[in-house]
C-alpha positions as CSV (number, residue, x, y, z in Angstrom):
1,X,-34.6,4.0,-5.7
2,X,-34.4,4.5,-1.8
3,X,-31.4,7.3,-0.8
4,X,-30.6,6.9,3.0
5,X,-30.1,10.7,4.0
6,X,-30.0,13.5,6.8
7,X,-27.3,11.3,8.5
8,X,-24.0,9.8,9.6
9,X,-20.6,10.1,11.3
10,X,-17.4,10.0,11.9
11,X,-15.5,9.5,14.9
12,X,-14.1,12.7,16.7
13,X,-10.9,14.1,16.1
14,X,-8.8,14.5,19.1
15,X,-8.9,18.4,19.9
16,X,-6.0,19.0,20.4
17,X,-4.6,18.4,17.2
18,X,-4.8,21.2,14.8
19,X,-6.3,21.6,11.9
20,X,-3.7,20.9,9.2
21,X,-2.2,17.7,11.5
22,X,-5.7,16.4,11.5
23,X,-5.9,16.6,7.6
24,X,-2.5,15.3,7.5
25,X,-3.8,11.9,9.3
26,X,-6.8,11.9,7.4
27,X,-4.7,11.7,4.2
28,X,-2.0,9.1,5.3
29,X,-5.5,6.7,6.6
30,X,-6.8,7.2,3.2
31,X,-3.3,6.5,1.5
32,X,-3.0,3.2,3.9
33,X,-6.2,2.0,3.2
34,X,-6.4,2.3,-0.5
35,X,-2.8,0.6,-0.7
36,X,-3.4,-2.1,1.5
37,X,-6.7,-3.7,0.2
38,X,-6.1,-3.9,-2.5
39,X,-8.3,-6.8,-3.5
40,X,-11.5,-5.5,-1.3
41,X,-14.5,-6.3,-1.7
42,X,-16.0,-3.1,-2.6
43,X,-18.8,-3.4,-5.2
44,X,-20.0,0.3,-5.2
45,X,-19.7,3.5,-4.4
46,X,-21.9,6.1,-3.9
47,X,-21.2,9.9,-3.2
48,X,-24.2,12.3,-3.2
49,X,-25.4,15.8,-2.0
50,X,-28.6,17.3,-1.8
51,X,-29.9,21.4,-2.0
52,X,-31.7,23.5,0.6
53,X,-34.2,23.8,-2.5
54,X,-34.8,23.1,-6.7
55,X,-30.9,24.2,-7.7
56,X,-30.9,22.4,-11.0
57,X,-33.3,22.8,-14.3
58,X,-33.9,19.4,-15.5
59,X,-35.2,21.2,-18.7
60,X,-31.6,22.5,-19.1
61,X,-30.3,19.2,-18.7
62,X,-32.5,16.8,-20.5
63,X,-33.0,19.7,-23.3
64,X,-29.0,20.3,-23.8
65,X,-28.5,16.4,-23.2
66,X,-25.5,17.6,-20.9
67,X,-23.0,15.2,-19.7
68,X,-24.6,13.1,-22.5
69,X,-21.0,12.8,-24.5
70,X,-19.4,10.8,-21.4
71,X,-23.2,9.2,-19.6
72,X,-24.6,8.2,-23.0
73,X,-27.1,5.9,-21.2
74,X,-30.1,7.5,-19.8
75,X,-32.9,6.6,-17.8
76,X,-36.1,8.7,-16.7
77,X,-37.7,7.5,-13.2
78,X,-39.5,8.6,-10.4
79,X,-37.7,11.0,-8.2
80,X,-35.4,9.9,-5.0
81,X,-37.2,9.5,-2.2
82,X,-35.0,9.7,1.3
83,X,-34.4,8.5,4.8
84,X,-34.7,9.7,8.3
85,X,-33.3,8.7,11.2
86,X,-35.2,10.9,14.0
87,X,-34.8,9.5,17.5
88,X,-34.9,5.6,16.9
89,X,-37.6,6.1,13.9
90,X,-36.7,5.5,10.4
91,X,-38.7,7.3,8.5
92,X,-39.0,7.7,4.1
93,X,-39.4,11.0,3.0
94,X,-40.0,12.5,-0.4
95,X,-38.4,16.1,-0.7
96,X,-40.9,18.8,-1.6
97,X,-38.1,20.2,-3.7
98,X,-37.5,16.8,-5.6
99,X,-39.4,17.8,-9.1
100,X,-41.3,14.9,-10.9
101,X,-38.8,12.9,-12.5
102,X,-34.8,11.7,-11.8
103,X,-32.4,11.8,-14.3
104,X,-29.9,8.8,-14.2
105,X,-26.9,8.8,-17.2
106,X,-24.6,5.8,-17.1
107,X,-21.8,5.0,-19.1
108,X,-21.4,2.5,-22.0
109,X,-19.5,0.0,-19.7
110,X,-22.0,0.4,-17.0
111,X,-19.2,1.2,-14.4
112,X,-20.7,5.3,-13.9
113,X,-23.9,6.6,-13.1
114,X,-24.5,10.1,-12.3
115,X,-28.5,10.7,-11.0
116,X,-29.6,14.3,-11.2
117,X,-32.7,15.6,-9.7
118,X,-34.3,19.5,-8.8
119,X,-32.8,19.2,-5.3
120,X,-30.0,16.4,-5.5
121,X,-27.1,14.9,-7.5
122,X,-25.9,11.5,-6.8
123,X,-22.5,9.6,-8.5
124,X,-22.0,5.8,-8.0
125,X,-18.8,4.2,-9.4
126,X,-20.2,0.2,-9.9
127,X,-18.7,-2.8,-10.2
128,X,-20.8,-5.1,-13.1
129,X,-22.2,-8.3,-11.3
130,X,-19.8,-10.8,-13.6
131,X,-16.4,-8.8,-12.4
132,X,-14.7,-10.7,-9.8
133,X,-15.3,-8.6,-6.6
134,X,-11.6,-10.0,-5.4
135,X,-9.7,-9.3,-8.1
136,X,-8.1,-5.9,-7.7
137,X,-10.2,-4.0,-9.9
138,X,-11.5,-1.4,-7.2
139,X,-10.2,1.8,-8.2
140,X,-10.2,4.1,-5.2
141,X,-11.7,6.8,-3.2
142,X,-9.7,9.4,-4.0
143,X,-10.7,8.3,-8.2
144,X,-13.9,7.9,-7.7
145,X,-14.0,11.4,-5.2
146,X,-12.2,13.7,-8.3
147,X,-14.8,12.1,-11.2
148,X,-17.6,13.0,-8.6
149,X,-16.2,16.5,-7.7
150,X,-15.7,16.9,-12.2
151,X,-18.8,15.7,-13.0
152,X,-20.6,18.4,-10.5
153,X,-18.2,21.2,-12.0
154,X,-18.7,20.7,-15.3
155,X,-22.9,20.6,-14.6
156,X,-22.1,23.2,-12.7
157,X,-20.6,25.3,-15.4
158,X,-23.6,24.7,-17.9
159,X,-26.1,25.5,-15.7
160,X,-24.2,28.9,-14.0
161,X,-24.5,27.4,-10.6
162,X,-22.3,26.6,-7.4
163,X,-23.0,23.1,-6.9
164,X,-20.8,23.1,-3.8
165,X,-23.1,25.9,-2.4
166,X,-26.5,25.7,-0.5
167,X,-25.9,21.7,0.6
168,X,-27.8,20.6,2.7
169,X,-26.7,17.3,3.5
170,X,-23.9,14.8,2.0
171,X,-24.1,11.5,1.5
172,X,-21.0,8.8,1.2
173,X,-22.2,4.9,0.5
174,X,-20.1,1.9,0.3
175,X,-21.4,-1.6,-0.6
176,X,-19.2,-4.5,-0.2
177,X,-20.3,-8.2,-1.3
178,X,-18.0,-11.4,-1.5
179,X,-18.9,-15.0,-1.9
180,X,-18.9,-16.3,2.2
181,X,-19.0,-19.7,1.5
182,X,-15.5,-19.9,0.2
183,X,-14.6,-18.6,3.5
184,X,-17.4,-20.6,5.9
185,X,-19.4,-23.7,5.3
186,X,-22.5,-22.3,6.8
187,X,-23.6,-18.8,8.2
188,X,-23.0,-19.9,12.4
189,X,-19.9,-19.5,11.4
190,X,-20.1,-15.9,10.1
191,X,-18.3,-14.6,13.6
192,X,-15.0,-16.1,12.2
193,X,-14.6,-13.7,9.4
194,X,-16.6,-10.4,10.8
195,X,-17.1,-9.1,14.0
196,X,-21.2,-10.2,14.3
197,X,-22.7,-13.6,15.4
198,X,-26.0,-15.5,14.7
199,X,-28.3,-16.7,17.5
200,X,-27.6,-20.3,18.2
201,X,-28.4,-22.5,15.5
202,X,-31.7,-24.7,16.3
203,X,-31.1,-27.4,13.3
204,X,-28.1,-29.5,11.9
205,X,-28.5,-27.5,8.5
206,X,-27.7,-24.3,10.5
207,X,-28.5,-20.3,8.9
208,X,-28.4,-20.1,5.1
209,X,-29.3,-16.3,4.8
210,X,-28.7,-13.2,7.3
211,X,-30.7,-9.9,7.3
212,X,-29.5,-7.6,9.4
213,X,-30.0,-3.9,9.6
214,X,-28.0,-1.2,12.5
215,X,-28.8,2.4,12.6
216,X,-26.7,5.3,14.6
217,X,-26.3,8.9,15.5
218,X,-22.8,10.5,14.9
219,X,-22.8,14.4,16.2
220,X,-19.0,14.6,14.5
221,X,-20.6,14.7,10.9
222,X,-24.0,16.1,12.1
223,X,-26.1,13.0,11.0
224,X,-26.2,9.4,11.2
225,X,-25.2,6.0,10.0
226,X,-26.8,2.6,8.5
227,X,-25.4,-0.5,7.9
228,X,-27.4,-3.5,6.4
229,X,-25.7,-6.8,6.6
230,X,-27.2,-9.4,3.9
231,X,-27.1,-12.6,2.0
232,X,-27.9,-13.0,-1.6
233,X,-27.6,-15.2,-4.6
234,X,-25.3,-13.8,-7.5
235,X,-26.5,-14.6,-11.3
236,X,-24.4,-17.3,-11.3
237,X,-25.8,-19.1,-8.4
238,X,-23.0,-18.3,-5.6
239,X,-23.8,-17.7,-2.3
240,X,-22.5,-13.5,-1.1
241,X,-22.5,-11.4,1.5
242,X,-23.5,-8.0,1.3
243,X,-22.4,-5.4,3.2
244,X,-23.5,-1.7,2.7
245,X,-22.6,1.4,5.0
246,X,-24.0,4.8,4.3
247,X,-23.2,7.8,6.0
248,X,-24.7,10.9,5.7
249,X,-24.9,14.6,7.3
250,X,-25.0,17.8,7.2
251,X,-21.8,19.5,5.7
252,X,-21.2,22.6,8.0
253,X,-17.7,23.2,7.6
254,X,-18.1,22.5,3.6
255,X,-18.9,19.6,1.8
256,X,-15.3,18.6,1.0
257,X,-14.5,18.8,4.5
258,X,-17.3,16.5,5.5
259,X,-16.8,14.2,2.6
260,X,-13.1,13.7,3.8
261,X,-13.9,13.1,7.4
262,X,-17.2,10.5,6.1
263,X,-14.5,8.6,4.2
264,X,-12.3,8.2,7.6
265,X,-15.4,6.8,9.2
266,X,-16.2,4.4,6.4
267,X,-12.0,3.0,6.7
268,X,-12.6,2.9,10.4
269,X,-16.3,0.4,9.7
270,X,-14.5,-1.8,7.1
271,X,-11.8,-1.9,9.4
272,X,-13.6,-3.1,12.5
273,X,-16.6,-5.0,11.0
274,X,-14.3,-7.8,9.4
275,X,-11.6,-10.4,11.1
276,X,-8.1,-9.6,10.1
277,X,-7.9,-12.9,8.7
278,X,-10.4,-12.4,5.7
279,X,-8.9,-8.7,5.4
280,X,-5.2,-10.5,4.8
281,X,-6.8,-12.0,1.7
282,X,-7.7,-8.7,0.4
283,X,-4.2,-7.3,0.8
């Protein structure tokens, strides 16, 4: 498994609000935007962190099974590798501080994973392929923000460590995915319902997949953003879209901080990268 890291932003504050206004618009954005979409699209999320060297035993983890009771599930697997953006240059990097293996614990239903490595810790909430990705079962930021922040505490507590302490970068993923030919008869089209377009078509048949991948620098969060835009086919044959932000940076002012001001940035991309007609439908 790929983690996209050492990025992402957020748009800038305006200075001259203060400190507690500016976390006061932070929180009613988040309130709006979790009460409003109600139906979105969002299939995962994915909120991570990773150490300025090995901060977590794996012997102490595996040996003690910890976190076992609620992440019954687990998984052994090669460690996370991670990616660059430097200049315009992607690059893949595996961390010298990684250790040999990745420990992934899910839940019974699937719907948790927490991924624990030497130098990194990474908690995806998931939505199972066959649950309706309109259907109102997205449960929030701000619930999928406190597991995350409960999880690291209580690893945190059986291990003596400060997980909130030696970060060196943070890590805030969403992927969204709905079926687009419910909404357009062929992929031309796509500019109706997001704010991208196709080159012109060059047959009657027109696009039937889209593979699209943007990368940026954001100073405000000290790192840098990706956003792949693509088509797949769902196990029941339907046609979806797939749209998957990550943003990640270096926490300077503390990883809540940044984590609060990456989830901003992720309202203000779902905001902006879909029509407000298809967004109605998610109301």
């Amino acid at each position: 498994m790929e983690v996209v890291c050492a990025r992402k932003g957020t748009e800038g504050s305006n200075p001259s609000l203060s400190v507690a206004q500016g976390f006061l618009s932070m929180g009613v954005m988040i309130s709006f935007m979790e009460k409003r979409y109600s139906k979105a699209p969002i299939s995962e999320v994915i909120i991570g962190v990773g150490y300025k060297g090995p901060k977590i035993s794996l012997d102490t983890v595996l040996g003690n099974a910890l976190l076992s009771d609620k992440f019954p599930i687990l998984e052994i697997n090669p460690p996370l590798t991670f990616t660059n953006l430097d200049g315009f240059q992607l690059k893949t990097l595996l961390s010298q501080n990684s250790g040999p293996i990745l420990a992934m614990r899910r839940t019974v239903d699937q719907k948790w994973l927490i991924q624990i490595q030497a130098d990194m810790v990474f908690f995806n909430w998931i939505r199972p392929d066959t649950e309706p990705v309109t259907a109102g079962h997205y449960i929030g930021f701000s619930a999928v923000k406190k597991e995350f922040f409960s999880v690291l505490s209580m690893l945190g507590d059986h291990l003596k460590q400060n997980l909130l302490d030696d970060i060196i970068f943070s890590h805030l993923s969403y992927l969204d995915r709905f079926p687009w030919k419910s909404e357009i008869p062929e992929l031309s089209q796509i500019s109706q319902i997001m704010n991208i377009s196709t080159p012109p078509k060059f047959s009657e048949e027109g696009y039937n997949n889209i593979f699209s991948h943007f990368t940026f620098h954001d100073a405000s969060i000290q790192g840098f953003g990706i956003i792949n835009i693509n088509t797949s086919t769902s196990f029941d044959g339907s046609q979806l879209m797939r749209i998957e932000s990550s943003l990640q940076g270096n926490p300077s002012d503390g990883f809540k901080d940044w984590l609060e001001r990456a989830h901003i940035k992720q309202c203000d991309i779902f905001e902006k990268i879909f029509k407000e007609g298809i967004k109605k439908t998610w109301e």
